[in-house]
N, C-alpha and C positions, 0 to 999 in steps of 0.2 A: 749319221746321215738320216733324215725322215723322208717317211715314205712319202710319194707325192700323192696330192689328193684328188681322191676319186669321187665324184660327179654322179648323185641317184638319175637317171632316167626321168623322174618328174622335174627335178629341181634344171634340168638340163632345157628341157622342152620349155619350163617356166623362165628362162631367160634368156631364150633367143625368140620367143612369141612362136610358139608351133605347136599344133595339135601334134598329137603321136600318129595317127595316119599318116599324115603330111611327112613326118621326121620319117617313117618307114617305108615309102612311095622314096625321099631320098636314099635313103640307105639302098633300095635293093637297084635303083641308078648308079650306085656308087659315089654318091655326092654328100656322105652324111661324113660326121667325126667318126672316128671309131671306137669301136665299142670292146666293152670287154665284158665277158657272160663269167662268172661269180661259180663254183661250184655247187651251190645251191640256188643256180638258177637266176639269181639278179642281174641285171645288166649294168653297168657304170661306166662312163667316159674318162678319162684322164683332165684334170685340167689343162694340162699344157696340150693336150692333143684338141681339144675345145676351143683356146687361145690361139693357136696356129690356126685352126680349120673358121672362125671368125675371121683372123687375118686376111687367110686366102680371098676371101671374099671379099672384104675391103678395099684389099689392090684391085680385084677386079672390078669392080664401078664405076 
């Protein structure tokens, strides 16, 4: 089974069109994907958690 793939922080911002203020102004509304912090510190998204939380938003339109 492969692991699913995780999403850097820039590359996430760079395709949903968002500054990282703006993405962190959501995040602490509670409206961002969620994130997952790295033992050393990185931050990464899941794709499929990216993909759902795009969706969400789509139905809502």
């Amino acid at each position: 089974m492969s692991r699913p793939q995780m999403l850097k922080l820039p590359e996430v911002l760079t395709e949903i069109g968002m500054s990282r203020a703006a993405f962190y102004r959501m995040r602490a509304r509670g409206k961002a994907p969620r994130l997952i912090k790295l033992p050393n510190g990185q931050l990464r998204v899941r794709r499929a958690d990216l993909d759902s939380w795009l969706t969400s938003y789509e139905e809502a339109a």
